[in-house]
C-alpha positions in Angstrom: 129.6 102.1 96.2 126.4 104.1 97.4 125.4 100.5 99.1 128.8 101.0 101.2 128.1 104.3 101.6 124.7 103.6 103.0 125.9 101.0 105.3 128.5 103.7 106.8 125.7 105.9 107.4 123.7 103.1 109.3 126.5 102.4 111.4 127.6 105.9 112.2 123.6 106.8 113.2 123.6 103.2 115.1 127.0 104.2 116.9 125.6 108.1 117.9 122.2 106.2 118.9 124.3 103.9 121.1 126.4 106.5 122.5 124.5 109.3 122.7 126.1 112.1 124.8 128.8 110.4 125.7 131.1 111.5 123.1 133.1 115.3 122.9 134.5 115.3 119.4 132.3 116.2 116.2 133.2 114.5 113.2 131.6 117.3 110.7 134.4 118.5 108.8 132.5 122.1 108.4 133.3 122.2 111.8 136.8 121.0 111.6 138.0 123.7 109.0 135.9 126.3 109.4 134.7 126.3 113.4 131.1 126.5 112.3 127.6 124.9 111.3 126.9 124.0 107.6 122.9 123.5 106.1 123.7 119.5 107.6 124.9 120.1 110.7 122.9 118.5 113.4 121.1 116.1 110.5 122.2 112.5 113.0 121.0 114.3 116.0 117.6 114.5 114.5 117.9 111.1 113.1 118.1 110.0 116.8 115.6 112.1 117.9 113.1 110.9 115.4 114.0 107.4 116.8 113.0 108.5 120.3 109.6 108.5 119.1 110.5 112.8 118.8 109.5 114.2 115.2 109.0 118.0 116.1 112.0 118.2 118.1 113.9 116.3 115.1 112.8 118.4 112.7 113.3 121.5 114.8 117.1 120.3 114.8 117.6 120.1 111.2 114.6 119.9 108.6 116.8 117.8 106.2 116.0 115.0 108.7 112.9 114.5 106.3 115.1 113.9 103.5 117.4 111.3 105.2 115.1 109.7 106.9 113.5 108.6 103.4 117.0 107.4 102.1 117.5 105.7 105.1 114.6 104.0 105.2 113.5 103.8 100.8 117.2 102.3 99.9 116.8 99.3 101.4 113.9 99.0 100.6 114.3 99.3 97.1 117.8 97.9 97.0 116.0 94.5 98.5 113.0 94.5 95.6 115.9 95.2 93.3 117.8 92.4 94.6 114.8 89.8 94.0 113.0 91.1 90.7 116.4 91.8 88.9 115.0 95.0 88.1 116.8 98.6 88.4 114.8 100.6 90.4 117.3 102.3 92.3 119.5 103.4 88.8 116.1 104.7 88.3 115.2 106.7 91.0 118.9 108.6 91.0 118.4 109.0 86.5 115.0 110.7 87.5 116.7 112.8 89.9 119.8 113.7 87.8 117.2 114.8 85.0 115.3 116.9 87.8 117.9 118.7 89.1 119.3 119.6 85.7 116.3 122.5 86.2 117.8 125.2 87.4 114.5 126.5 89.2 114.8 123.6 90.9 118.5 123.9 91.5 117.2 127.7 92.9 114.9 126.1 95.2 117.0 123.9 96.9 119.9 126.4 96.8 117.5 128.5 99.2 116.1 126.1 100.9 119.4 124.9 102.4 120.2 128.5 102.5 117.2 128.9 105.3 118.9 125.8 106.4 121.7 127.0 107.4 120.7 130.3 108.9 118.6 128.1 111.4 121.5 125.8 112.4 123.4 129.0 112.9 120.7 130.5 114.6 119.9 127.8 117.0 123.2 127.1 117.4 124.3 123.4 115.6 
């Protein structure tokens, strides 16, 4: 399922890579229902803009481009070692970070984080 879910991801930033301004319709469903920006909004634009060779600017358009970036480029990664050792690495990497977020400081922290988040996409207008 979350190798699916990855390779949906891959080909939805490969098809906004491809097509880049060429396309009028937003497929954020924040912005379907509610007519405005949520903490991700923005998140593939800075994936693109990081493949331009553009980190500043990327990061300027949504700092959670840090955090998918590493997905994007650790899954595979991991999925591939897991494929050959036979080992579980990527079971263990989400059970570590089920246990972490079971801390609700932590919780608190990213709660506020996307909070700030979100009040930049609004603010810059994502």
């Amino acid at each position: 399922m979350l190798a699916t879910l990855f390779a949906l991801g891959v080909v939805w930033l490969t098809y906004g890579y491809l097509f880049e301004g060429q396309h009028s319709f937003s497929v954020c469903p924040s912005k379907w229902f509610f007519h405005g920006c949520c903490p991700t909004c923005g998140t593939t634009r800075a994936c693109i803009l990081l493949l331009h060779g553009q980190p500043v600017e990327a990061f300027w358009k949504n700092p959670n481009v840090i955090l998918a970036t590493a997905f994007m480029i650790g899954f595979p990664i991991v999925g591939i070692y897991d494929f050959f050792t036979g080992k579980h690495l990527v079971r263990a990497i989400f059970q570590w970070i089920g246990r972490q977020l079971k801390r609700r400081w932590l919780i608190a922290l990213v709660i506020v984080c996307e909070g700030l988040i979100w009040a930049h996409n609004i603010y810059i207008g994502n």
